[in-house]
C-alpha positions in Angstrom: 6.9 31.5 -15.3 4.0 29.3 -16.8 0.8 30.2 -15.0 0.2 26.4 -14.1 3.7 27.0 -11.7 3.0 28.2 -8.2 5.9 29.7 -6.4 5.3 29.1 -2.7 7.2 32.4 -0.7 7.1 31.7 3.4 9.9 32.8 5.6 10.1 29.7 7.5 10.1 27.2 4.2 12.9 29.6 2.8 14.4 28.7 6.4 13.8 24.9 5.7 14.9 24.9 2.4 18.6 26.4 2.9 19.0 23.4 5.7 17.9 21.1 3.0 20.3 22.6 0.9 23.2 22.6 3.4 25.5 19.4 2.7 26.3 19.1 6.3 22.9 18.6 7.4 22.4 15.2 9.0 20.2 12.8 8.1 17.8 13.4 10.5 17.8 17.0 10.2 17.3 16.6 7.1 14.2 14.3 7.3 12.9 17.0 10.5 13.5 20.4 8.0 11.5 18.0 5.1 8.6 17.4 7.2 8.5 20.7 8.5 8.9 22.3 4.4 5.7 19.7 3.3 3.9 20.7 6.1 4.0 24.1 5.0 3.4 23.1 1.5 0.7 21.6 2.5 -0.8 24.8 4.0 -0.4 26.7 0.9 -1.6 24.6 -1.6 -5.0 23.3 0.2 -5.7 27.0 0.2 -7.8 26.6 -2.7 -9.9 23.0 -1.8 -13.6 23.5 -2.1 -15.8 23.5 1.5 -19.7 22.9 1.8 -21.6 24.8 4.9 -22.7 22.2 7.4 -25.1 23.2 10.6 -23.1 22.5 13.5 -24.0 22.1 16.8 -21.1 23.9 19.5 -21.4 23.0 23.3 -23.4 26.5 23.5 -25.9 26.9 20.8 -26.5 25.6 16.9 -24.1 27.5 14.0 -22.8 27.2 10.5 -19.6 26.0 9.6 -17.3 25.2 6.5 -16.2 20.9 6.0 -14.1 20.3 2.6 -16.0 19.1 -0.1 -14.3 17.0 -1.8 -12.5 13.7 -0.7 -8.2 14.3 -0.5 -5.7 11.7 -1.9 -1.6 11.9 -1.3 0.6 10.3 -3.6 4.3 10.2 -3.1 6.8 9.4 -6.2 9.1 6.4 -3.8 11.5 7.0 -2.5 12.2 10.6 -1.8 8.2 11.6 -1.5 7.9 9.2 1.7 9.3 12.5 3.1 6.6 14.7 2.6 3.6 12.3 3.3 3.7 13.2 6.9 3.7 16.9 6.5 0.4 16.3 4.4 -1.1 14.2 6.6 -0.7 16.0 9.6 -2.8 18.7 7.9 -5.0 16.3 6.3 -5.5 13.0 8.6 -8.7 11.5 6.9 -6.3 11.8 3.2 -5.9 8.3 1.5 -2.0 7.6 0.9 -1.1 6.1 -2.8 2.0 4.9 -3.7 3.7 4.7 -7.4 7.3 3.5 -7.6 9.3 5.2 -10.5 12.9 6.1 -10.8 15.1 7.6 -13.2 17.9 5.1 -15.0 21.4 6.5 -14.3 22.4 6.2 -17.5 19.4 7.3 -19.9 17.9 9.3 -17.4 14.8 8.1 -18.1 11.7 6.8 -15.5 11.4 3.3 -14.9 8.2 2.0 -13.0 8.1 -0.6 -11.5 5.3 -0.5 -8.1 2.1 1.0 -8.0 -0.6 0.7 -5.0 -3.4 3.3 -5.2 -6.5 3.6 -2.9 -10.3 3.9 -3.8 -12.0 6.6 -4.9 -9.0 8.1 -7.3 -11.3 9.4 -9.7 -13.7 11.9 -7.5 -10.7 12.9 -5.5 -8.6 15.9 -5.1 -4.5 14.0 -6.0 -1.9 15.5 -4.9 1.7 13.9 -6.4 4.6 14.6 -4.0 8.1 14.6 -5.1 10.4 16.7 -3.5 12.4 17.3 -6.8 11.6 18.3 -10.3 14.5 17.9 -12.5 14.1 16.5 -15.9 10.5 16.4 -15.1 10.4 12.2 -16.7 9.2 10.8 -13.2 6.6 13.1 -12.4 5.2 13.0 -16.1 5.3 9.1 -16.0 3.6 9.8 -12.2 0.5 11.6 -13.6 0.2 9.2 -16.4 -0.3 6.3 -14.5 -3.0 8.4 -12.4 -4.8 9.5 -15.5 -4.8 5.9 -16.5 -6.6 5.3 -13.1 -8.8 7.5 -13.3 -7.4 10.8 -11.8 -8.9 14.1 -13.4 -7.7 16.6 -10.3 -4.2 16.5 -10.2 -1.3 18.4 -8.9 2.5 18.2 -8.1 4.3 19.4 -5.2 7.4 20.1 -5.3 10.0 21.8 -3.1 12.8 22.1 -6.0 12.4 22.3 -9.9 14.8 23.0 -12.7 13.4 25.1 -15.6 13.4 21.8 -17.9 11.0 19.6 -15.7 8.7 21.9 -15.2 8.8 22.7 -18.9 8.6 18.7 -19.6 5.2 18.8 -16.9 3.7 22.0 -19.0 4.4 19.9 -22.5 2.5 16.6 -21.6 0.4 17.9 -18.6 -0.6 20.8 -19.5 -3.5 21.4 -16.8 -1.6 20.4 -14.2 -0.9 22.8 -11.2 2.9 22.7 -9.9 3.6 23.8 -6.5 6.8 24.2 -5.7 9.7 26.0 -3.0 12.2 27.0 -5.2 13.1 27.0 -8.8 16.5 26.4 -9.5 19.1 27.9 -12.2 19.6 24.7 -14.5 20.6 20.8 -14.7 24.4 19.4 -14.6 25.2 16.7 -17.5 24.2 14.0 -14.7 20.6 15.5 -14.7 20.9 16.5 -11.0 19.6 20.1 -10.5 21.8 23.0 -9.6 22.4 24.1 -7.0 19.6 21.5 -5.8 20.1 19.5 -2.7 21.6 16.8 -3.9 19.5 12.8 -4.2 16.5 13.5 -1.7 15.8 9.9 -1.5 19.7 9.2 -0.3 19.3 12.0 2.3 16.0 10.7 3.9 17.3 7.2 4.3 20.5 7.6 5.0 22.0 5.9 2.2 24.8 8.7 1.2 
């Protein structure tokens, strides 16, 4: 496993992840176990984010205390990210929210994007780029390419599911870039949809399948 690829191991996200999994999951379980799964993503991967000792002053006496140094931005991958925004944010309120539309044509399998709405401040800040799938790794790659074009120079992907080839395709183009991710599954099917996966994220949060 490339050393940029962080395997996040948690009892309850294993939990979360097999009702994700689980066909018969309803929608809104499904959108409940993907909140709960970011959130815990979340945890994990803000482990490392800087802090700066601040004098504070408690109801008692004066005292030193940690605040995060640097400013935090979320960006989901539409649809299927929408899921994981809240997780973050419930860690993270103050985070700015981006958006970047991109999806994957069903018949080249290759990212088409066509929205993109990002907040201030995008260069000084810590990005984090949620997509609750990696598969052939196009979207993500065309994700952090529009960022880098914005100005993004701290990057990372979270995932919850990857197959071996995006997070190869991430590791050729992106090199630098830190993947986070739940699971990472055996291989991809001739449609490009990872197995054993979860099926299309985005149809299970919206109730489109």
């Amino acid at each position: 496993m490339p050393q940029t690829v962080r395997l996040v191991e948690h009892p309850v996200l294993a939990d979360r992840l097999s009702v994700l999994r689980d066909r018969g999951t309803s929608h809104g379980a499904f959108r409940q176990a993907l909140f709960e799964a970011a959130a815990i993503m979340a945890v994990e991967v803000t482990r490392e984010l800087p802090v700066r000792e601040v004098e504070i002053e408690t109801p008692l006496e004066s005292t030193r205390g940690s605040r995060l140094k640097e400013e935090v931005t979320v960006v989901p991958v539409l649809r299927a990210g929408l899921g994981m925004v809240e997780g973050f944010l419930r860690l993270l309120p103050d985070a700015r929210v981006g958006h970047l539309g991109i999806y994957r044509d069903e018949e080249d399998h290759v990212p088409v994007h066509y929205y993109e709405r990002l907040p201030p401040g995008i260069p000084d800040a810590r990005v984090y780029v949620l997509d609750p799938m990696l598969a052939t790794g196009g979207s993500a790659v065309e994700a952090l390419h529009q960022l880098k074009r914005s100005g993004a120079t701290q990057l990372e992907l979270v995932c919850l599911v990857s197959a071996p080839d995006g997070i190869a395709a991430v590791g050729r183009t992106h090199p630098e870039v830190v993947i986070w991710t739940a699971a990472i599954d055996r291989e991809l099917d001739e449609n490009a949809y990872i197995r054993p996966g979860l099926g299309d994220a985005g149809d299970r949060v919206f109730g489109t399948s």
